[in-house]
C-alpha positions as CSV (number, residue, x, y, z in Angstrom):
1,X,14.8,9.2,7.4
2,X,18.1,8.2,9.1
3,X,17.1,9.2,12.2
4,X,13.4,7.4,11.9
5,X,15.0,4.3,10.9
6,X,17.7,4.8,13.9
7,X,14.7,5.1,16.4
8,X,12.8,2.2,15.2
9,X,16.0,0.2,15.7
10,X,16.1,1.3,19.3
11,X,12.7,0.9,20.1
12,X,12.7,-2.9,19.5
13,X,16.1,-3.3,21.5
14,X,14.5,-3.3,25.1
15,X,12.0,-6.0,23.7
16,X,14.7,-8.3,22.2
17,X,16.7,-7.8,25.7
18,X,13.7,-9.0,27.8
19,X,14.0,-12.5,25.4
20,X,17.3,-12.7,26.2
21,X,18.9,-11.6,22.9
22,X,22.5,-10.5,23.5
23,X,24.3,-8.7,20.9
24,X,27.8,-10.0,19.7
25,X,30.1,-9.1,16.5
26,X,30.3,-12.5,15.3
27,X,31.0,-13.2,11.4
28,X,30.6,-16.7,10.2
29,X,30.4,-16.9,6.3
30,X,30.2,-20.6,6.3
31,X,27.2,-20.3,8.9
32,X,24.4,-22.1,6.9
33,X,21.6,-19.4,8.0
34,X,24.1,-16.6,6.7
35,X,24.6,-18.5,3.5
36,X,20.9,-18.9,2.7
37,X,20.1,-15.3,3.7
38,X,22.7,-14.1,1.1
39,X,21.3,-16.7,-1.7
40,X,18.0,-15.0,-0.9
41,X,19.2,-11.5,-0.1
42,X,20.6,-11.1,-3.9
43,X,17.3,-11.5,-6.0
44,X,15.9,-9.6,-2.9
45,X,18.0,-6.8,-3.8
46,X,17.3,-6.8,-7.5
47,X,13.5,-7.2,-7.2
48,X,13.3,-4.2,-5.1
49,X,15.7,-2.4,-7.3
50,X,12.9,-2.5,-9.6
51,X,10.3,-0.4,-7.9
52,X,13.1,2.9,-7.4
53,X,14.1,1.9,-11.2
54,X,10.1,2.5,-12.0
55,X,10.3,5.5,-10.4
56,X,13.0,7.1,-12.6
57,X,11.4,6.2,-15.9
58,X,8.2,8.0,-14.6
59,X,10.3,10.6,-13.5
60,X,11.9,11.1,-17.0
61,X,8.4,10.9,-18.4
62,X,7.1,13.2,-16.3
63,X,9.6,16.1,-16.6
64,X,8.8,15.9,-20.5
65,X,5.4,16.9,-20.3
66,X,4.7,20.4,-20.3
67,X,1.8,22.2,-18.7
68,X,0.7,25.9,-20.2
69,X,0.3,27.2,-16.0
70,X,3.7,25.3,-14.7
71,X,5.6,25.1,-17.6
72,X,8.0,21.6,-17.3
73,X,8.0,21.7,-13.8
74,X,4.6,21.0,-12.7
75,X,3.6,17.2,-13.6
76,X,6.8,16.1,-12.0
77,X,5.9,18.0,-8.5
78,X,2.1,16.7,-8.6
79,X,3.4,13.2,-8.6
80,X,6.0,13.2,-6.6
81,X,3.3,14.8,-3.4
82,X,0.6,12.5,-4.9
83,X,3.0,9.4,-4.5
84,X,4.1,10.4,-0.4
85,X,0.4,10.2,0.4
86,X,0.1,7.0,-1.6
87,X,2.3,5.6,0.2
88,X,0.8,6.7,3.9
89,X,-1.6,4.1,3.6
90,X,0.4,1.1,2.2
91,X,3.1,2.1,5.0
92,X,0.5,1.6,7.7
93,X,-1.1,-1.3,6.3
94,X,1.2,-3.0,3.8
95,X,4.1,-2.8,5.5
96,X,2.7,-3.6,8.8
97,X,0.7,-6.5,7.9
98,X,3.6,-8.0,6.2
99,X,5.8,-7.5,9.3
100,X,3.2,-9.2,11.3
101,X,2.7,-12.1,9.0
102,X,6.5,-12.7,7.7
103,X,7.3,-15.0,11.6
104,X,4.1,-17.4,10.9
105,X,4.4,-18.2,7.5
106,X,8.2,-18.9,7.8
107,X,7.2,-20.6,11.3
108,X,5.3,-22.9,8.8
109,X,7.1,-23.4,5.5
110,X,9.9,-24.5,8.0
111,X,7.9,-27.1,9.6
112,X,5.8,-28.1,6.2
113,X,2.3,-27.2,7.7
114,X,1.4,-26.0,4.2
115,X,-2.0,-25.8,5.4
116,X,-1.2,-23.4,8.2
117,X,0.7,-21.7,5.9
118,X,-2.5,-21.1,3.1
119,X,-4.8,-20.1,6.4
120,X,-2.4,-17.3,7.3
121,X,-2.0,-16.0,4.0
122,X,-5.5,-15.7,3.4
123,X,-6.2,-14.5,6.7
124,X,-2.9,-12.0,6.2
125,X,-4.8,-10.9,2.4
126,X,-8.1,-10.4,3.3
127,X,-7.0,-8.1,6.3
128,X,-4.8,-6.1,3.9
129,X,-7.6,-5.5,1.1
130,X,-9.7,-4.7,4.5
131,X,-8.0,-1.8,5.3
132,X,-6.5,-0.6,1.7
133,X,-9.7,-1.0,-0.3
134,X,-11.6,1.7,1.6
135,X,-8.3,3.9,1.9
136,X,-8.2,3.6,-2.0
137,X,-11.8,4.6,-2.6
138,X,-10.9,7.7,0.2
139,X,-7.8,8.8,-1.8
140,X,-9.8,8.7,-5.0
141,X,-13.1,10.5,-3.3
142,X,-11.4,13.3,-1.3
143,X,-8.3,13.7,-2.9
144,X,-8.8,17.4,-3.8
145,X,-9.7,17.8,-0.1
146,X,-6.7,15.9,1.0
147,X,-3.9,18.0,-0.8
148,X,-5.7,21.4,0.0
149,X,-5.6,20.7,3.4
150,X,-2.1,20.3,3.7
151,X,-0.6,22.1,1.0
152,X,-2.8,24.6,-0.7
153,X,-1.5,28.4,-0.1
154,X,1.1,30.7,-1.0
155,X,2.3,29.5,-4.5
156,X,1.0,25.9,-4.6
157,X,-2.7,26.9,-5.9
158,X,-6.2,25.7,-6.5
159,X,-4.9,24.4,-10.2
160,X,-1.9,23.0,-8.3
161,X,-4.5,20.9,-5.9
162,X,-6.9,20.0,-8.9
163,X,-4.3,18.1,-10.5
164,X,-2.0,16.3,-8.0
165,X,-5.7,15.2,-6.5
166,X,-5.7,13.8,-10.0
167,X,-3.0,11.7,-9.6
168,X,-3.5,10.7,-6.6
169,X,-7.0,9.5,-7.6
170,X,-4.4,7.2,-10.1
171,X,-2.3,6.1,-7.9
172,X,-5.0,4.8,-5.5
173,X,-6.6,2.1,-7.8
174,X,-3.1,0.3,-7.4
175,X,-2.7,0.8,-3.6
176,X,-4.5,-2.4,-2.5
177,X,-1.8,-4.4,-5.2
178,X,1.1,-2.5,-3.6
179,X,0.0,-3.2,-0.3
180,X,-1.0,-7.3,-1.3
181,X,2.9,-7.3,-2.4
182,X,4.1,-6.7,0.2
183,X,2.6,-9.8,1.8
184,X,3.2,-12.0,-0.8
185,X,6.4,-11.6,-1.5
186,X,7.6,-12.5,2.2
187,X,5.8,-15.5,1.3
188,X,7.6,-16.3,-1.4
189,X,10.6,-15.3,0.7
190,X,9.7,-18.3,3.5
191,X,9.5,-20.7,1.1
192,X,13.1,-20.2,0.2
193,X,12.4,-18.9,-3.5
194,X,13.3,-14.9,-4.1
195,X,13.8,-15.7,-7.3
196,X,10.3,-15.5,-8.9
197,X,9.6,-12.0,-7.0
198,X,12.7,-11.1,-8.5
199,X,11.7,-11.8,-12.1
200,X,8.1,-10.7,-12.0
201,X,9.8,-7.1,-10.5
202,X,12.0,-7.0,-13.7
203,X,9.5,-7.8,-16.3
204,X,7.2,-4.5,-14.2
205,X,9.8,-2.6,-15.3
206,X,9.1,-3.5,-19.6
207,X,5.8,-3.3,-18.4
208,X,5.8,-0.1,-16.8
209,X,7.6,1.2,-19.5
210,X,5.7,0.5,-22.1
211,X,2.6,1.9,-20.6
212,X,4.1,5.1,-19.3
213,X,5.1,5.3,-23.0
214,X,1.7,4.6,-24.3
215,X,0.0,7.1,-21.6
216,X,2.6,10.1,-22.5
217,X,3.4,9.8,-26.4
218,X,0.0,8.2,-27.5
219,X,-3.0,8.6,-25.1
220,X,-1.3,12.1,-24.1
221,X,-3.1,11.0,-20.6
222,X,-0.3,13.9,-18.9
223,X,0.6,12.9,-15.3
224,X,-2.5,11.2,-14.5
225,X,-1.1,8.6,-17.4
226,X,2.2,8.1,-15.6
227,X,0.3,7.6,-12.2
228,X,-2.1,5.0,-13.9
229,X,1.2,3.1,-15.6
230,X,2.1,2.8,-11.7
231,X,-1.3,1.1,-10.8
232,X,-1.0,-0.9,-13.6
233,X,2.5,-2.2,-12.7
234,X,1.3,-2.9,-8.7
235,X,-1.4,-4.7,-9.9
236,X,0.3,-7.2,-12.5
237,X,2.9,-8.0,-10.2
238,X,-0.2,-9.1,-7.5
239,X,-1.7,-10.9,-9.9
240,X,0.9,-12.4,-11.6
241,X,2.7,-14.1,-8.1
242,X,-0.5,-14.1,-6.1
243,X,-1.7,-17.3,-9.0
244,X,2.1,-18.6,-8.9
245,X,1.9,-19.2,-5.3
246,X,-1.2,-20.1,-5.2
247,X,-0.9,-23.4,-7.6
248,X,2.2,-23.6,-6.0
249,X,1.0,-24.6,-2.5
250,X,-2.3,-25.8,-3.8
251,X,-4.7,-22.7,-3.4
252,X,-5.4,-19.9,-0.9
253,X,-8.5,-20.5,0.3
254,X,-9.6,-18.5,-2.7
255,X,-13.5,-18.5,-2.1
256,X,-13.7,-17.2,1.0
257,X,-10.8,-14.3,0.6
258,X,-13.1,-13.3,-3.1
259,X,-16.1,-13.3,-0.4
260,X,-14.2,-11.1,1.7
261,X,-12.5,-9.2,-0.9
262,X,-16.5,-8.3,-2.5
263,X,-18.4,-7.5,0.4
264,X,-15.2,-5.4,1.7
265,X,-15.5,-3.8,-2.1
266,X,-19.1,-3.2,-1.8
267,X,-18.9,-1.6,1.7
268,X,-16.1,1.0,0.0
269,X,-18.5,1.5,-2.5
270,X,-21.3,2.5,-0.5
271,X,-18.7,4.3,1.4
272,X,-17.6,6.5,-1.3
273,X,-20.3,7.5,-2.7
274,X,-21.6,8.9,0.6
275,X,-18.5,10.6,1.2
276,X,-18.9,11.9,-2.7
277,X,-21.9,13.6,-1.7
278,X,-21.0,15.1,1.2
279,X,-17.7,16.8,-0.5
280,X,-19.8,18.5,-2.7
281,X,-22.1,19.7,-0.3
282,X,-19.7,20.9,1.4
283,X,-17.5,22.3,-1.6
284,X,-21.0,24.1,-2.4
285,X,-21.6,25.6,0.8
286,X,-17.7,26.7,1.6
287,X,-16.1,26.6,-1.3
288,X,-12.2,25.5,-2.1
289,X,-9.9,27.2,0.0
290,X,-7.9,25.1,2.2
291,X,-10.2,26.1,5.6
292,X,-13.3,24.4,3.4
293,X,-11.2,21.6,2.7
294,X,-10.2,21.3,6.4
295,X,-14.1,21.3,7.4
296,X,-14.6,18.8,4.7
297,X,-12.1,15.9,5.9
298,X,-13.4,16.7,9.5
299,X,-16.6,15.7,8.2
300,X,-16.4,13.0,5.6
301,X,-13.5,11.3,7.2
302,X,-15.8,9.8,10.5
303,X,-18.8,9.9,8.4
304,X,-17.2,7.8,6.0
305,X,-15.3,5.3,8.6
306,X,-19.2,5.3,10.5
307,X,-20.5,4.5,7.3
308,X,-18.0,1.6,5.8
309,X,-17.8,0.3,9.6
310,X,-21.8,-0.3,9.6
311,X,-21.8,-1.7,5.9
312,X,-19.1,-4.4,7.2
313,X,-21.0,-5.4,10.0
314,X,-24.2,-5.6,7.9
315,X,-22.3,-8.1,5.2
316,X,-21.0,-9.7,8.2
317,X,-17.0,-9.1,7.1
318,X,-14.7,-11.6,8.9
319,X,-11.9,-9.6,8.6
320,X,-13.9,-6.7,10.9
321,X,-13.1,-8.4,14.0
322,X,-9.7,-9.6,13.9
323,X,-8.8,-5.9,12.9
324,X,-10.7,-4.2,15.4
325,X,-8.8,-6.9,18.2
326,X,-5.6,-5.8,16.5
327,X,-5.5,-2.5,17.0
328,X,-7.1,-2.6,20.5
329,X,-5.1,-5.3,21.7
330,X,-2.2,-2.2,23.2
331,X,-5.0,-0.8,24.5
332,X,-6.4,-4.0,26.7
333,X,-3.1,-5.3,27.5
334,X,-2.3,-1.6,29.0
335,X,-5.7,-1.8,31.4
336,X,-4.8,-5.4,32.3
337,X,-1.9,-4.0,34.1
338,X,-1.8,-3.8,37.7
């Protein structure tokens, strides 16, 4: 992890030296920009703090629950494996999206375009639930597939698959809220107020609580319950600040992204259920050892991307084009080269 974060580091410094940016160890605390990054950076902190504080409490949760084939030990190990390919997906997408957005919408909270600023974050949305929608609907449809592939043999077995698929399937009805945070809360960031992030991150974590509580000691839902607590949790917090900001600055261009958002949901839908299919023919033919789950992903993932690709171009999705620019754009720029 150190050395990935050392590497991204250095792969943006010959970038920032073709701009002209020159390193120097300069500390100013009365600098105005270092006084409002530190107002900000505080709340920041704690509403981050939040999500590894989640974490625990599931953690605790989980390692309560006993299971009669892995004892105490298995419901925390099926969510902590289901979690890391959770978060694969809102890495890419979340993550990336909210880097790519954060420079505009400060760009334009600075200079008041308000306007600009409601384009970009609808733009900025309706590319994220673009690309996390259909990765949530994968995760839930090939899950079983997914883990055996990687980790079934030796002493993690079939059972071992069943379940973590499980909570995986959990986890992924959340992603698309995870991954919307992380754009919204930039946004919150260039308008100079971490403060409400900060406060809906703390009341997650009564929230999260309480329904871990309710899944484990009263539903006795087992580690899919815990999982389900952490969808829950991603998908208040979305709510919750995406209607704060959006009476804030006067709307979001809310039609058009709940256009986008439903035909994106119905090509996901007609996605997964082809992919459905085609797992269990395949799961019929070869049955569940991890070389049938292998021949299953090499199957159902380009059928599936074929088949949500065609659906969006059928309903005419917006948000089809500027991705497909986005990621090609290395590409052309490379060719253009002399």
């Amino acid at each position: 992890v150190v050395l990935g974060g050392a590497l991204q580091l250095a792969w943006q410094l010959p970038s920032l030296h073709s701009l002209g940016f020159r390193f120097r160890a300069m500390l100013d605390w009365s600098d105005p920009g270092l006084v409002r990054i530190m107002r900000l950076m505080v709340p920041a902190i704690l509403g981050n703090a939040a999500v590894q504080i989640n974490v625990m409490v599931n953690t605790n949760f989980a390692s309560t629950i006993y299971d009669p084939v892995r004892g105490f030990d298995g419901a925390v190990s099926w969510l902590s494996y289901a979690f890391r390919f959770m978060q694969l997906p809102l890495g890419l997408f979340g993550v990336a999206m909210a880097s790519a957005t954060l420079p505009s919408i400060s760009r334009s909270a600075a200079e008041g375009q308000i306007d600009d600023f409601r384009k970009t974050l609808s733009k900025s949305l309706g590319m994220v639930f673009l690309l996390t929608v259909p990765s949530s609907v994968g995760l839930f449809v090939l899950g079983k597939s997914i883990i055996g592939a990687i980790y079934q043999g030796g002493k993690f077995q079939v059972y071992d698959t069943q379940q973590t698929a499980v909570a995986l399937s959990c986890y992924s009805v959340g992603l698309a809220g995870y991954a919307a945070l992380k754009v919204l809360n930039p946004a919150f960031y260039a308008l100079g107020d971490a403060r409400t992030p900060m406060m809906v991150s703390l009341a997650s974590i009564a929230i999260n609580y309480a329904t871990a509580f309710t899944m484990i000691r009263v539903a006795k839902f087992g580690p899919a319950g815990l999982a389900m607590s952490t969808s829950v949790v991603a998908l208040f917090g979305f709510l919750v600040l995406f209607e704060i900001l959006r009476r804030r600055i006067g709307g979001v261009h809310g039609r058009e992204l709940a256009l986008g958002i439903g035909k994106v949901g119905l090509a996901s839908l007609v996605m997964g259920v082809v992919v459905a299919v085609t797992t269990r023919l395949v799961e019929s033919r070869l049955g569940v050892s991890q070389l049938a789950r292998l021949a299953d992903l090499a199957i159902s993932l380009p059928l599936g991307l074929g088949v949500f690709y065609a659906m969006c171009r059928i309903l005419r999705v917006d948000e089809l084009g500027m991705a497909i620019r986005a990621f090609t754009a290395p590409i052309r720029r490379r060719l253009r080269r002399p």
